[in-house]
N, C-alpha and C positions, 0 to 999 in steps of 0.2 A: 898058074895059067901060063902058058906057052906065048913068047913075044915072037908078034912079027920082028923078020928081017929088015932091019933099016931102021925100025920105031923109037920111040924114044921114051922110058919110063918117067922124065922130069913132069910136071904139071909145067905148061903155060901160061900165065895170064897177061892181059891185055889189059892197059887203059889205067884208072890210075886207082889207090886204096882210101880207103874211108879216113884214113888219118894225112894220106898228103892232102886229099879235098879240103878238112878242118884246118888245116894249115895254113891255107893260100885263103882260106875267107879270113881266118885270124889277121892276116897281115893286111888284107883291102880292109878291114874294118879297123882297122889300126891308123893306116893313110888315110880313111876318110874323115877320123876323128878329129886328125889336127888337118887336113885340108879344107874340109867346108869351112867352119869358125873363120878361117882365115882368106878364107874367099870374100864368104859374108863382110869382113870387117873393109877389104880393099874395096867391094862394091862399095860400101857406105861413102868412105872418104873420097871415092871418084865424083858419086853423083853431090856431095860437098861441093868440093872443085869446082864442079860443073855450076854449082849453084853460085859461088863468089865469081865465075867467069860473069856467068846471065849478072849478076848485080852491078859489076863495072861496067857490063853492056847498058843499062839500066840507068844508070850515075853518067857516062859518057853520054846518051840521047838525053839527059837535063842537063849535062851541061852545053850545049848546042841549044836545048833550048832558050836557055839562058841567055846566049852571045847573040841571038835572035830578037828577042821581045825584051832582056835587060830582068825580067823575073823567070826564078822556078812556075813550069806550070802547077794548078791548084791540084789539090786532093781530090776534088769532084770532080775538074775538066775531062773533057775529052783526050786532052793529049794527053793527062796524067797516066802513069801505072796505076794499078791495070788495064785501065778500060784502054791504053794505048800498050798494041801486046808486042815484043821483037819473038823474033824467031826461036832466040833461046829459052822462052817459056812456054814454048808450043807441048802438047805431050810426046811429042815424038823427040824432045829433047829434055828439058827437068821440068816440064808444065807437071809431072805422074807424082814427083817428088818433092816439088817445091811451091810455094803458091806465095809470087808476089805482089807486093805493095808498096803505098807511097802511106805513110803515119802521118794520119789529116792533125794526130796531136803537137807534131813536132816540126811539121811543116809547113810554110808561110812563102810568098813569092823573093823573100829573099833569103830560105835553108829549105833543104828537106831531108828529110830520112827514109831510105828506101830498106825492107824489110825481106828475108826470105824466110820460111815457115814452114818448116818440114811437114811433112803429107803422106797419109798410110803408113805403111813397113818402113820407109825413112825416119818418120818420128819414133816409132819406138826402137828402132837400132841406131840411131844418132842423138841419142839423149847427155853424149859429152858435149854435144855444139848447140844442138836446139836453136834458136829460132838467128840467124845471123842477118846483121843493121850494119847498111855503111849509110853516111850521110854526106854532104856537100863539101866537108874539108879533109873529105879520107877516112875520118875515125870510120875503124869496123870491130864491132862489140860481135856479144854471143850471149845466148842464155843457159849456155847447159852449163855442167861442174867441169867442164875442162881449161886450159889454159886457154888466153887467145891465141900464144904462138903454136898449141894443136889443132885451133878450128883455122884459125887463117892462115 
């Protein structure tokens, strides 16, 4: 067959081939592998944090109550945690992840123990810390299999 003037016998192609496409998903599937896991793991330990913030907030409003009336408020009262709520247990802060209290077993108007309690997706991806207690002289315990110096 006779070529036009000018033409050009190479083939063209545009755009890209079946093998660099499988390539470039191989590698985003590769970075997502170890990126999510590790997303996941620093979300957990923030809303932690977030959760020993809300409990000195918690521990700080009895001790005020305290230097007030001369006792911790009761496990039942009104002013106790929870039924007396700060902002940092709101849901729009770690009210979604955490859910706390004052331990009516461990507290008297002169000690208390105030409890955080992980809630939903928090509990079962925070099962090295589980449930963390501060109480009137500072001690802060944990229930899960981890160290205290990795939950606090």
């Amino acid at each position: 067959m006779p070529q036009a003037r000018g033409s050009s016998v190479a083939f063209r192609a545009d755009g890209f081939s079946l093998v660099e496409l499988m390539v470039v998903v191989a590698i985003i599937a590769i970075l997502s592998a170890i990126a999510i896991p590790s997303y996941i793991k620093h979300v957990t330990k923030t809303n932690r944090v977030a959760a020993e913030g809300c409990l000195s907030e918690y521990s700080n409003y009895m001790e005020r109550a305290y230097t007030t009336s001369l006792s911790y408020p009761a496990s039942g009262s009104s002013a106790a945690p929870p039924k007396y709520s700060l902002d940092c247990a709101t849901a729009s802060q770690t009210g979604n992840n955490y859910a706390y209290s004052l331990d009516p077993a461990t507290s008297s108007s002169s000690k208390y123990t105030l409890q955080a309690t992980p809630q939903g997706t928090q509990q079962s991806r925070d099962t090295q810390c589980g449930t963390l207690t501060l109480d009137q002289s500072g001690t802060r315990t944990k229930s899960g299999t981890g160290t205290l110096d990795e939950c606090w």
